[in-house]
N, CA, C and O atoms as a GROMACS GRO file, in nm:
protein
  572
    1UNK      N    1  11.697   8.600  10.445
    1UNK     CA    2  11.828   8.554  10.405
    1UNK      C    3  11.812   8.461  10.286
    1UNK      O    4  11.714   8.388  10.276
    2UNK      N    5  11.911   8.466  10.192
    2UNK     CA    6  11.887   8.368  10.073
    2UNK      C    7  12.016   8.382   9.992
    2UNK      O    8  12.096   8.467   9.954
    3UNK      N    9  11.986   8.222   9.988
    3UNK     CA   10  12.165   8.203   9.937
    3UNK      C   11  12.112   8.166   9.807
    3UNK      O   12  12.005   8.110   9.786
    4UNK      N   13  12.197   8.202   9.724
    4UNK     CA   14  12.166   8.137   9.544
    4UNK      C   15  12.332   8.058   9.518
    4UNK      O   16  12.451   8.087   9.519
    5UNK      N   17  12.231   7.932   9.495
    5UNK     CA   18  12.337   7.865   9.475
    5UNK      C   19  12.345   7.800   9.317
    5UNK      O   20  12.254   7.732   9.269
    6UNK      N   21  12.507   7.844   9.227
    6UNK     CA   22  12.530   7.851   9.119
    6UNK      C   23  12.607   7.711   9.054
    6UNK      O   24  12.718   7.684   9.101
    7UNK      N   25  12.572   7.655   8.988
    7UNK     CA   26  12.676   7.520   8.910
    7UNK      C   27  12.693   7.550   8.769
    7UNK      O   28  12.609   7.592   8.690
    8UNK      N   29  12.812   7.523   8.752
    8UNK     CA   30  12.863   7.578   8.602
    8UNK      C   31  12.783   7.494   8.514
    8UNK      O   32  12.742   7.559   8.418
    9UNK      N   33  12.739   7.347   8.514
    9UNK     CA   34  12.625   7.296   8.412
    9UNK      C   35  12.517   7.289   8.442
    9UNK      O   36  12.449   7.187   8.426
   10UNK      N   37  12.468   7.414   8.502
   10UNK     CA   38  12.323   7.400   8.504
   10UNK      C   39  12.348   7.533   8.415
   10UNK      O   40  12.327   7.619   8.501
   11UNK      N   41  12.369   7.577   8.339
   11UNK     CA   42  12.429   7.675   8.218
   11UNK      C   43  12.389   7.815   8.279
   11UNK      O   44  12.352   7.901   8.200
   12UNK      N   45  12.395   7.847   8.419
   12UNK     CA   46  12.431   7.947   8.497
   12UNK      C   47  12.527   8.048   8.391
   12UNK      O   48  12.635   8.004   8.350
   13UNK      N   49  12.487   8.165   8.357
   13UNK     CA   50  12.652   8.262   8.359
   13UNK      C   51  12.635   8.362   8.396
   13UNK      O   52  12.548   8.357   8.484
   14UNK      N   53  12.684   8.499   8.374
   14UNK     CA   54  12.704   8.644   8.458
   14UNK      C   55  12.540   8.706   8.344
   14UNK      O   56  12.440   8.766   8.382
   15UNK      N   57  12.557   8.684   8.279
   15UNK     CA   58  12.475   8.758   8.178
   15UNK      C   59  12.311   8.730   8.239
   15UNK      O   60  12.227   8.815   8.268
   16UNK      N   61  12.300   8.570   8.247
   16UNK     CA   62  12.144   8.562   8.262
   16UNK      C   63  12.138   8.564   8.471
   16UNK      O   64  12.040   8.531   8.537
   17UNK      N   65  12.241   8.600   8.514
   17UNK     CA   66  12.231   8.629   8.676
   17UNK      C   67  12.166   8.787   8.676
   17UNK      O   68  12.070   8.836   8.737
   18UNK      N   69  12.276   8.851   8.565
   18UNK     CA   70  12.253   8.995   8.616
   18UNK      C   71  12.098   9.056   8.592
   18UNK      O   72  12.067   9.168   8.632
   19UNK      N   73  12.010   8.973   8.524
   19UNK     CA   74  11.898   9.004   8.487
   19UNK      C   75  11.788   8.940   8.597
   19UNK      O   76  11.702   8.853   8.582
   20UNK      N   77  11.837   9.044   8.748
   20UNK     CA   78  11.755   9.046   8.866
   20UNK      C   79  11.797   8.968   8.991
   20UNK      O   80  11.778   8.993   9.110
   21UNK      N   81  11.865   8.861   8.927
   21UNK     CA   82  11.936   8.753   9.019
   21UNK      C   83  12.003   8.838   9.127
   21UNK      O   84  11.945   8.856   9.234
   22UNK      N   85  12.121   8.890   9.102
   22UNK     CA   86  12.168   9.013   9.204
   22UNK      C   87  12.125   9.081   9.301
   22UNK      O   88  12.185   9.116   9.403
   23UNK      N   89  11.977   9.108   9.256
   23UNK     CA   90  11.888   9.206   9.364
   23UNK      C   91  11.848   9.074   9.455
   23UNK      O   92  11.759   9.110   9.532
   24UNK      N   93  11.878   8.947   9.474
   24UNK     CA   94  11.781   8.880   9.562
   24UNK      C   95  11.846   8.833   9.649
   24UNK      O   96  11.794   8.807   9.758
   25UNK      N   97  12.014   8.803   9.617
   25UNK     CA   98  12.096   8.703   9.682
   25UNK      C   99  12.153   8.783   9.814
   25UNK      O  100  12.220   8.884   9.792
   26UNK      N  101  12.133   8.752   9.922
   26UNK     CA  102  12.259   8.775   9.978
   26UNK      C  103  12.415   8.701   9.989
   26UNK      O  104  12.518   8.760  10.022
   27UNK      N  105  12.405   8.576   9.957
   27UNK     CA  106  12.515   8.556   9.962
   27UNK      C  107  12.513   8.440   9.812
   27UNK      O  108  12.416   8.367   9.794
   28UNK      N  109  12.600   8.442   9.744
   28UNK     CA  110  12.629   8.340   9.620
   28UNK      C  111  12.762   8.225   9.654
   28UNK      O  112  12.872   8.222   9.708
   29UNK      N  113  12.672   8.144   9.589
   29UNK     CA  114  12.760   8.034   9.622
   29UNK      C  115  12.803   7.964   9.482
   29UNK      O  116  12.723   7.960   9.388
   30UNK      N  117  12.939   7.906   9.472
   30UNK     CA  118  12.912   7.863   9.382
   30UNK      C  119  12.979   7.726   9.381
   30UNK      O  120  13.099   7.701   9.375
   31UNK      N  121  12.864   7.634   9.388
   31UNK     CA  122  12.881   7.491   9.389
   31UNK      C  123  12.994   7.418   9.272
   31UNK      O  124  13.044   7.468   9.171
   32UNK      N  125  13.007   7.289   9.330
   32UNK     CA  126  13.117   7.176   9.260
   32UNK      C  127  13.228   7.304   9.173
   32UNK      O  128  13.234   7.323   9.052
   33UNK      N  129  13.313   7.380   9.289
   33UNK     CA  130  13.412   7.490   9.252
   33UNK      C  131  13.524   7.364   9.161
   33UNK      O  132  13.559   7.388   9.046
   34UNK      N  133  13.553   7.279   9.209
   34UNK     CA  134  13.649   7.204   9.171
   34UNK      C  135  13.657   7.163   9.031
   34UNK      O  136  13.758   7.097   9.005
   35UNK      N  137  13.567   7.187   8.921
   35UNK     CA  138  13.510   7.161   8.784
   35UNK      C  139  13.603   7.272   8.716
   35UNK      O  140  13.606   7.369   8.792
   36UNK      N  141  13.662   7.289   8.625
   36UNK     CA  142  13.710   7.281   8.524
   36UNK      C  143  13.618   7.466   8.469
   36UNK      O  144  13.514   7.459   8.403
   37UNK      N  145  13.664   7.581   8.501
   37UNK     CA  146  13.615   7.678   8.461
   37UNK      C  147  13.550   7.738   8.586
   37UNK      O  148  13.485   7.842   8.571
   38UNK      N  149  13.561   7.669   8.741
   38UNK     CA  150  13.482   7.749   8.852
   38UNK      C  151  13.554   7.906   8.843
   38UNK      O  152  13.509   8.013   8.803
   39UNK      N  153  13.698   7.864   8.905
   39UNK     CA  154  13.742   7.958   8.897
   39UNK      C  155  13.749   8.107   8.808
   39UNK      O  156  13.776   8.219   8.851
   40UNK      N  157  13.714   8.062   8.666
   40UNK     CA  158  13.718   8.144   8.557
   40UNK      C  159  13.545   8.216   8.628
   40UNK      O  160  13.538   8.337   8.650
   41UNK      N  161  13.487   8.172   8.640
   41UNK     CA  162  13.344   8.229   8.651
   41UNK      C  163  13.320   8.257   8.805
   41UNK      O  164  13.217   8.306   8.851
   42UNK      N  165  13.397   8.230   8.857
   42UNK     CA  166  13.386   8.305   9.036
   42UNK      C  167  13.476   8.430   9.045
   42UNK      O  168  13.484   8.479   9.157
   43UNK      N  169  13.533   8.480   8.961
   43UNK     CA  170  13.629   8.633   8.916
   43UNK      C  171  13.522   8.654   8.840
   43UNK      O  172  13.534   8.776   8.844
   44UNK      N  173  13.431   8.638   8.777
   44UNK     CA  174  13.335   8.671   8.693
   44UNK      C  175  13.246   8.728   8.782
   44UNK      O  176  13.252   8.851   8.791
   45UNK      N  177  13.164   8.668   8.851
   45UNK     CA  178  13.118   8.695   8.932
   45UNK      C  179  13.128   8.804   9.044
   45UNK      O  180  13.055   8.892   9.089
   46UNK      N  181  13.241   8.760   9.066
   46UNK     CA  182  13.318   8.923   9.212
   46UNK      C  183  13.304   9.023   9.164
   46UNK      O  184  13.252   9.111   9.232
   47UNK      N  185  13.347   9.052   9.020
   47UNK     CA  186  13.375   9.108   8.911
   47UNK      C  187  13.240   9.188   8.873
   47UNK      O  188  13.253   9.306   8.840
   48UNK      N  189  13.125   9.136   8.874
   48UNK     CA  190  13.004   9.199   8.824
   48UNK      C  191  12.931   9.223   8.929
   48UNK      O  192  12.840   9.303   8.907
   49UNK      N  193  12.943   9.154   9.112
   49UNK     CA  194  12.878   9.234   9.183
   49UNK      C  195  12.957   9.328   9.231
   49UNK      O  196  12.896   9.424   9.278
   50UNK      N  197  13.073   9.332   9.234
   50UNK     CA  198  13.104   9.517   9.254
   50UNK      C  199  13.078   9.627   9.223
   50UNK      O  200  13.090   9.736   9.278
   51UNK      N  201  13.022   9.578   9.080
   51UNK     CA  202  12.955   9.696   9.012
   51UNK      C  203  12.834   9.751   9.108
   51UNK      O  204  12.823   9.869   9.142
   52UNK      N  205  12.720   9.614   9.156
   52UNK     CA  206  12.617   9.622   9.223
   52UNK      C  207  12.622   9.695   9.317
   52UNK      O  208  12.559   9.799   9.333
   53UNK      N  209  12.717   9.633   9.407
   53UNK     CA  210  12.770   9.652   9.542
   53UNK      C  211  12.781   9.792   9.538
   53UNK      O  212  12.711   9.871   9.602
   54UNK      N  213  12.884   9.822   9.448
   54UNK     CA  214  12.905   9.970   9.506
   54UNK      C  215  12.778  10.095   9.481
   54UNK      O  216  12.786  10.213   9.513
   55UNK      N  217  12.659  10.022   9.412
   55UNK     CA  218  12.554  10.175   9.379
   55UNK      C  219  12.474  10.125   9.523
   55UNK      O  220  12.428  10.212   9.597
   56UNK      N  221  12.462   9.979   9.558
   56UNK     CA  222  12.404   9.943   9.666
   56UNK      C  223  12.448   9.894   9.798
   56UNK      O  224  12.403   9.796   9.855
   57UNK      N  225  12.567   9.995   9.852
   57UNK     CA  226  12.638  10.041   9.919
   57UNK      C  227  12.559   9.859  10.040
   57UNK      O  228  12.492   9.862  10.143
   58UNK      N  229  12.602   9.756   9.976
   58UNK     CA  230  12.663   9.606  10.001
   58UNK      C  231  12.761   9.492   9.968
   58UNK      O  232  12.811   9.481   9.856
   59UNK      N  233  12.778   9.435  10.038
   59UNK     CA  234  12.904   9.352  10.012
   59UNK      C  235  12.832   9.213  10.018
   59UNK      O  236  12.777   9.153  10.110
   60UNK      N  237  12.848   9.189   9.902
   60UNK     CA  238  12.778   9.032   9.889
   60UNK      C  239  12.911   8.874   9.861
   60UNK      O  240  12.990   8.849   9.770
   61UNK      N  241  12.889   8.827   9.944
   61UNK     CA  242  12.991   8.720   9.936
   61UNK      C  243  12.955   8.600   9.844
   61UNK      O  244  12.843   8.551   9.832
   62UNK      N  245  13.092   8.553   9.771
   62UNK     CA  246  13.108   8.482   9.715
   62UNK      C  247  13.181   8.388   9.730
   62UNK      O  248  13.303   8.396   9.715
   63UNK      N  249  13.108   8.266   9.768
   63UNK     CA  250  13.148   8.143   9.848
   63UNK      C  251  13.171   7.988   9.759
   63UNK      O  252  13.076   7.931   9.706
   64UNK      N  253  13.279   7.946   9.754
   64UNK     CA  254  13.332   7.839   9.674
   64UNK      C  255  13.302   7.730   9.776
   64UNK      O  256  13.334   7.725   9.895
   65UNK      N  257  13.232   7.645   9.702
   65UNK     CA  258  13.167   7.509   9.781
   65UNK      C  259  13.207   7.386   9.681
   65UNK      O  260  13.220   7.387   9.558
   66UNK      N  261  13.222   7.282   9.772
   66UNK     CA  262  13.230   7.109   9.670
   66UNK      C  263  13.137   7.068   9.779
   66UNK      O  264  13.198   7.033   9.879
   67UNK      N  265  12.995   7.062   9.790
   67UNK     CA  266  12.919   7.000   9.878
   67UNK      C  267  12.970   6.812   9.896
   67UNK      O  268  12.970   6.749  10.002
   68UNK      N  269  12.996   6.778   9.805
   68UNK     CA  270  13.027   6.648   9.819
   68UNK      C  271  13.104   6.580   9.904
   68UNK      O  272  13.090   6.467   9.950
   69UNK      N  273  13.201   6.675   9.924
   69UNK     CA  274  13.327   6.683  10.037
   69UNK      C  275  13.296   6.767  10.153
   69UNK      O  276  13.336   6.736  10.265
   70UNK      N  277  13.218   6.888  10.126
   70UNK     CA  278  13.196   6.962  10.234
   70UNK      C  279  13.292   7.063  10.248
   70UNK      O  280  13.293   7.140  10.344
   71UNK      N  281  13.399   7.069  10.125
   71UNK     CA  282  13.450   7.195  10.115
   71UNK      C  283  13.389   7.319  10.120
   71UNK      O  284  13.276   7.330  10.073
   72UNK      N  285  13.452   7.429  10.177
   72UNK     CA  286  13.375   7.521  10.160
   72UNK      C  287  13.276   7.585  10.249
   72UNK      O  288  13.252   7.704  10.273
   73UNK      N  289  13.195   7.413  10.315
   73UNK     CA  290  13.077   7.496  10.368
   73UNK      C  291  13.089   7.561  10.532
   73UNK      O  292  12.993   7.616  10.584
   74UNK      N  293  13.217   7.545  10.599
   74UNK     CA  294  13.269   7.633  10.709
   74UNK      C  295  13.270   7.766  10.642
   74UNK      O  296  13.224   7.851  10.718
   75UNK      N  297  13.312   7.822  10.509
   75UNK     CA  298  13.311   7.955  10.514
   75UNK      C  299  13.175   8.022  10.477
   75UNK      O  300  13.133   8.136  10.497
   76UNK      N  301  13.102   7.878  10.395
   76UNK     CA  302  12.932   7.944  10.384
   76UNK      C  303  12.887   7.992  10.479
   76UNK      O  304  12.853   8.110  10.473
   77UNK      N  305  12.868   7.904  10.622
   77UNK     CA  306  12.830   7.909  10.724
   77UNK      C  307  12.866   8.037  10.813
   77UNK      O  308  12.802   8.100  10.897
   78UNK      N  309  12.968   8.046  10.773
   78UNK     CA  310  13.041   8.172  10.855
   78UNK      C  311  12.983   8.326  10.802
   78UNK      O  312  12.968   8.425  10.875
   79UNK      N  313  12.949   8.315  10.622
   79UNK     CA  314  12.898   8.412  10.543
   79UNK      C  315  12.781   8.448  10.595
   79UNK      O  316  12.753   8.565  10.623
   80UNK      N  317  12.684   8.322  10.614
   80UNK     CA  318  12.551   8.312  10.647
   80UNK      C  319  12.512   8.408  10.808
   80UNK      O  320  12.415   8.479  10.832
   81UNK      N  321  12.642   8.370  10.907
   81UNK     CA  322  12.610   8.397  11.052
   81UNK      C  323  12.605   8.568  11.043
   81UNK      O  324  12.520   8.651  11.076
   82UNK      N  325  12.762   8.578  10.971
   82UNK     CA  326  12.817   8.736  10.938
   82UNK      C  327  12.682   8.778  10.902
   82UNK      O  328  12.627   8.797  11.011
   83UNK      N  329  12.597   8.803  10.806
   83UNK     CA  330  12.485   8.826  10.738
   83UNK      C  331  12.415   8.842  10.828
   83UNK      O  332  12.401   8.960  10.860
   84UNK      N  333  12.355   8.759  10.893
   84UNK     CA  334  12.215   8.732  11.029
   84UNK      C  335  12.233   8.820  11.154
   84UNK      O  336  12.138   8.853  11.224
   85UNK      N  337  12.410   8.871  11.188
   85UNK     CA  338  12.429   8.978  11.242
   85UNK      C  339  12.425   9.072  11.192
   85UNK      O  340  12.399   9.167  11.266
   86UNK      N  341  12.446   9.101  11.054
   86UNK     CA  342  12.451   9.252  11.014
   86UNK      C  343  12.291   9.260  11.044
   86UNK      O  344  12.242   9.341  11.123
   87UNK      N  345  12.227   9.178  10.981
   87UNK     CA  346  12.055   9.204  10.949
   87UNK      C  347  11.983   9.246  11.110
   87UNK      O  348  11.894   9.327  11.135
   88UNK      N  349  12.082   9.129  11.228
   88UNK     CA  350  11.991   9.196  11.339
   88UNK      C  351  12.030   9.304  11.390
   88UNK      O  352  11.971   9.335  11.494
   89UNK      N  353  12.138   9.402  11.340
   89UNK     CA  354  12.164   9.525  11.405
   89UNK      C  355  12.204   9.638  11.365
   89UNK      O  356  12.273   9.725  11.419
   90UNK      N  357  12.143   9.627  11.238
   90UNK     CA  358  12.171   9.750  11.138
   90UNK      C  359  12.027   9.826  11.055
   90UNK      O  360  11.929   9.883  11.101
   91UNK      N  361  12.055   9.805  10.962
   91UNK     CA  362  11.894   9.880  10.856
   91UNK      C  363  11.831   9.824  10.831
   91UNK      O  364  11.712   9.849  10.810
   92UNK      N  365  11.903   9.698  10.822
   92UNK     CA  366  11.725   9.616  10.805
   92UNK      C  367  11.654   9.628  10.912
   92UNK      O  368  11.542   9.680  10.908
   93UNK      N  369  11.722   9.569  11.051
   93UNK     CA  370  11.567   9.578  11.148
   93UNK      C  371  11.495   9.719  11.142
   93UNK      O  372  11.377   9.749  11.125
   94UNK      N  373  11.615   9.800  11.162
   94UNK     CA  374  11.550   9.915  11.161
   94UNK      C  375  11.398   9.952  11.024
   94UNK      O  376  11.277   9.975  11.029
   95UNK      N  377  11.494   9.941  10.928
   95UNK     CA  378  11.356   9.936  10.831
   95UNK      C  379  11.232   9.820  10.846
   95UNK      O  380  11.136   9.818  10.769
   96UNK      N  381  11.245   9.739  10.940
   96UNK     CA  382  11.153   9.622  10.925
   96UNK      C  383  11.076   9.652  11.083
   96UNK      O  384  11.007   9.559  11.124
   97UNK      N  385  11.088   9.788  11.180
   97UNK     CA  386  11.055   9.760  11.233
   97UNK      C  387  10.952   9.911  11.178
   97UNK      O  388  10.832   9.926  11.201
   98UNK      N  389  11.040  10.007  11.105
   98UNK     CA  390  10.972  10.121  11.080
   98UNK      C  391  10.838  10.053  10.984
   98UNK      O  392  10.728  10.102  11.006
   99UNK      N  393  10.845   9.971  10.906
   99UNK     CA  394  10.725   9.909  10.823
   99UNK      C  395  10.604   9.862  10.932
   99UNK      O  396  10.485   9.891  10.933
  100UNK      N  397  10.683   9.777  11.022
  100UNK     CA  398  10.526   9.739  11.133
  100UNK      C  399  10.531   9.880  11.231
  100UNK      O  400  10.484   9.853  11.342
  101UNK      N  401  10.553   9.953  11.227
  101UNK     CA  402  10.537  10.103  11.311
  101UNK      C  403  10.425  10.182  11.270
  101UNK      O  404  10.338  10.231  11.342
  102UNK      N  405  10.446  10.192  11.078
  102UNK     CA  406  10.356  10.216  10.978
  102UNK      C  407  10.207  10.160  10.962
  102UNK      O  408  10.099  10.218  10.952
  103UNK      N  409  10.241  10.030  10.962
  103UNK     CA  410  10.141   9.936  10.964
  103UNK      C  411  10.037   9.985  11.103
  103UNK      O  412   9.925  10.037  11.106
  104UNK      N  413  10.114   9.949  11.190
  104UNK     CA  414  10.029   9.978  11.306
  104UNK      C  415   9.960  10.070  11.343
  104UNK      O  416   9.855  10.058  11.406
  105UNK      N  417  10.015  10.182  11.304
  105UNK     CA  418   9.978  10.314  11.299
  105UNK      C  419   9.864  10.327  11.202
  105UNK      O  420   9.754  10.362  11.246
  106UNK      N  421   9.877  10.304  11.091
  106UNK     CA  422   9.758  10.307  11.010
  106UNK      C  423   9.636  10.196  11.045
  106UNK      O  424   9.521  10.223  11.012
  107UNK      N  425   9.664  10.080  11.107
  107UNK     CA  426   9.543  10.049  11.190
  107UNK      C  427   9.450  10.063  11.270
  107UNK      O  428   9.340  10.008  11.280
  108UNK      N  429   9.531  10.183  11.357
  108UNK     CA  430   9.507  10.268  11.421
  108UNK      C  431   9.427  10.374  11.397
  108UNK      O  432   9.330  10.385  11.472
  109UNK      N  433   9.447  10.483  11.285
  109UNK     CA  434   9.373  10.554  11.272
  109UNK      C  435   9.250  10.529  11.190
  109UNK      O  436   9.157  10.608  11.172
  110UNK      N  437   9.268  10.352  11.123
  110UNK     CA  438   9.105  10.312  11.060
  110UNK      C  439   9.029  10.271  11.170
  110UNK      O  440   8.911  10.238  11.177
  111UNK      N  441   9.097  10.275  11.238
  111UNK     CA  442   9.010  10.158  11.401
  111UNK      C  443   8.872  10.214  11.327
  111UNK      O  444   8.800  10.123  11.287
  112UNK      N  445   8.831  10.324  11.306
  112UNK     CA  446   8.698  10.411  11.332
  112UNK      C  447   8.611  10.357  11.224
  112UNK      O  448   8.488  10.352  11.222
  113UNK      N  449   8.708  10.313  11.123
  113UNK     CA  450   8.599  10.335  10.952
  113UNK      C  451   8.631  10.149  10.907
  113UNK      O  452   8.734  10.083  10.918
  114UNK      N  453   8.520  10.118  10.865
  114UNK     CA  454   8.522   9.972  10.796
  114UNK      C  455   8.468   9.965  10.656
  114UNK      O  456   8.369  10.014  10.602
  115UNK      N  457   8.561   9.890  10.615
  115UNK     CA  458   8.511   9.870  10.428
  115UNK      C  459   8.365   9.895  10.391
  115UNK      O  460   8.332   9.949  10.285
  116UNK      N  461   8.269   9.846  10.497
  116UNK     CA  462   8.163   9.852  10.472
  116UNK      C  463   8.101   9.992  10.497
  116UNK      O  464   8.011  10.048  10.434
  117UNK      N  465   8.143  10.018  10.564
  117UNK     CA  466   8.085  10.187  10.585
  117UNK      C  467   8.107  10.271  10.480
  117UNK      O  468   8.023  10.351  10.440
  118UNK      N  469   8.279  10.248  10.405
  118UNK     CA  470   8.309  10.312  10.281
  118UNK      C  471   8.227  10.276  10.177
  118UNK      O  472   8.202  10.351  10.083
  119UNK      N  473   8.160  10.104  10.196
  119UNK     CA  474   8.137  10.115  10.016
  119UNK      C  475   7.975  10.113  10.072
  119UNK      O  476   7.912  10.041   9.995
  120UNK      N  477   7.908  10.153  10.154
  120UNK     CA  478   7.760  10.220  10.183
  120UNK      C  479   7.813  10.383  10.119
  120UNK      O  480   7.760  10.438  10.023
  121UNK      N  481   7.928  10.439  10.199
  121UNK     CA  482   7.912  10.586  10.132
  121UNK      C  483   7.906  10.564  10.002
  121UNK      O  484   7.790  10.581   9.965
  122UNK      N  485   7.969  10.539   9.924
  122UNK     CA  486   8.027  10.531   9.800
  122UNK      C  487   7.878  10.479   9.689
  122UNK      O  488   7.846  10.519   9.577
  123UNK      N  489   7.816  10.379   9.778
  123UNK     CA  490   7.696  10.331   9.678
  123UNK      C  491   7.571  10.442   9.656
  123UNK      O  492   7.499  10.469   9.561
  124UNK      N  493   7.583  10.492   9.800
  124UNK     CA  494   7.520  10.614   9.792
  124UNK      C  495   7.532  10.732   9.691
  124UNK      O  496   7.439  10.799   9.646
  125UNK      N  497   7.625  10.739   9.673
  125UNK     CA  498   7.660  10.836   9.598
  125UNK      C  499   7.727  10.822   9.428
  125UNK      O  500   7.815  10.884   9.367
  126UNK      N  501   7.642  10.715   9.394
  126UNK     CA  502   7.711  10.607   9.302
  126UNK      C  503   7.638  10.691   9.194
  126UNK      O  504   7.708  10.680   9.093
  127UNK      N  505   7.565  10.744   9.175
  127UNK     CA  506   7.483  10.854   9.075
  127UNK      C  507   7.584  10.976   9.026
  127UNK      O  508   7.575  11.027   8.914
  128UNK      N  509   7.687  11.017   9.129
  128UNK     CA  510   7.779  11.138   9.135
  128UNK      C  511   7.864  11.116   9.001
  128UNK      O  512   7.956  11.034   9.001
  129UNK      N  513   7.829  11.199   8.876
  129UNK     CA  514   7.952  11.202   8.787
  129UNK      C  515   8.045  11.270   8.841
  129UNK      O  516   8.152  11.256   8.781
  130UNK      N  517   8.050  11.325   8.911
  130UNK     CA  518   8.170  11.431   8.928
  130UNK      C  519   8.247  11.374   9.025
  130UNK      O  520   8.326  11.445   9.086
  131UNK      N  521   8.238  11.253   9.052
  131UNK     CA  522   8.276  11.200   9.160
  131UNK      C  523   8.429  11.193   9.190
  131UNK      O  524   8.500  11.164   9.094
  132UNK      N  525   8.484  11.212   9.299
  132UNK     CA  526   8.652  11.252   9.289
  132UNK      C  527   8.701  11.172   9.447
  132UNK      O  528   8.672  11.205   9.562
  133UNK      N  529   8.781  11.064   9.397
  133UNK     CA  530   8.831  10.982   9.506
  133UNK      C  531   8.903  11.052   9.621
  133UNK      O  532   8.896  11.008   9.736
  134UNK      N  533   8.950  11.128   9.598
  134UNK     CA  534   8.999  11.222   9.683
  134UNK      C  535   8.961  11.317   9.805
  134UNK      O  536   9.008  11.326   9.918
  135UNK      N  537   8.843  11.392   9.731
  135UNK     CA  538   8.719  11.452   9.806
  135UNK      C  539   8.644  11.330   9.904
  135UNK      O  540   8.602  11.328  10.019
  136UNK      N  541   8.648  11.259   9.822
  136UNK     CA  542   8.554  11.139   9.920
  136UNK      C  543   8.608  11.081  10.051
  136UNK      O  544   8.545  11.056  10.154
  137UNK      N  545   8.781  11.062  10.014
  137UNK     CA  546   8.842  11.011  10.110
  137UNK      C  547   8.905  11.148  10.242
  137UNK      O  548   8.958  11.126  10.351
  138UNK      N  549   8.873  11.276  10.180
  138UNK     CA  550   8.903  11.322  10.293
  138UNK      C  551   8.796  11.399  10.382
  138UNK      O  552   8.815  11.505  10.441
  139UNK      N  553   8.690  11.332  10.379
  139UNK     CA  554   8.582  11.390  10.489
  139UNK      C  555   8.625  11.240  10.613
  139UNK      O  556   8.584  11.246  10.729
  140UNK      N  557   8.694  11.141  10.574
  140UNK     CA  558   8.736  11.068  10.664
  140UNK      C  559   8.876  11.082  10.741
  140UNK      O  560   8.940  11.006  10.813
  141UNK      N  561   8.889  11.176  10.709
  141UNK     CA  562   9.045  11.193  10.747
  141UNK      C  563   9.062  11.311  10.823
  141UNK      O  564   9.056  11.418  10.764
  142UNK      N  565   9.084  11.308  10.945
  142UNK     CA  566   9.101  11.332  11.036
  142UNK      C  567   9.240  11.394  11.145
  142UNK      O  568   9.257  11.327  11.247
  143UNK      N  569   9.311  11.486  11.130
  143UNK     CA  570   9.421  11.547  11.178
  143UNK      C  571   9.409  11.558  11.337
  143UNK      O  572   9.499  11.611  11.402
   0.00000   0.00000   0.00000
């Protein structure tokens, strides 16, 4: 989970966000809203992750905060929970559980072979011009 949190003078704008910023946030916030141009740049904002949103079939919220007062941060909080449920019961776990499934599985079938056994074959045969990573790796491989 990761909130990016935005202030209009820390010279934040749409231009230097969209260059990756987007891919990281789940939820944007955008601090001291009450300043003079929040508004102009939080339609800015909605505005340029829809574009995102819609090729990356997500909905990323955009949350108006005055930390000073504590405006705001009931609906952060609420963004944040919404989020922590989608994540525990949708594609992410699923993808996060298929990655340690992977993982495990491929631990599994090295149980047999250790780095050191590979780079004894390999030194052995360290004379071989013709040598082809491929060939090498599948006299270990096993169906």
């Amino acid at each position: 989970m990761s909130c990016l949190v935005i202030t209009l003078e820390g010279g934040d704008d749409i231009q230097t966000m969209k260059a990756g910023l987007m891919e990281i946030a789940n939820v944007f916030v955008v601090n001291k809203a009450a300043r003079p141009g929040a508004d102009l740049f939080t339609r800015n904002l909605v505005a340029a992750l829809q574009f995102y949103e819609k090729h990356h079939n997500q909905n990323i919220p955009v949350i108006k905060t005055i930390a000073t007062s504590k405006e705001g941060t009931a609906n952060l909080a609420k963004a944040i929970d919404q989020h922590q449920q989608q994540v525990n019961g949708s594609f992410y776990k699923n993808a996060l559980l298929a990655e340690r499934a992977y993982t495990l599985i491929g631990k599994q079938r090295m149980r047999d072979i250790s780095k050191v056994q590979l780079k004894d074959a390999r030194e052995k045969d360290s004379n071989n011009r013709e040598f082809n990573l491929y060939r090498f790796v599948q006299q270990y491989i096993t169906d």
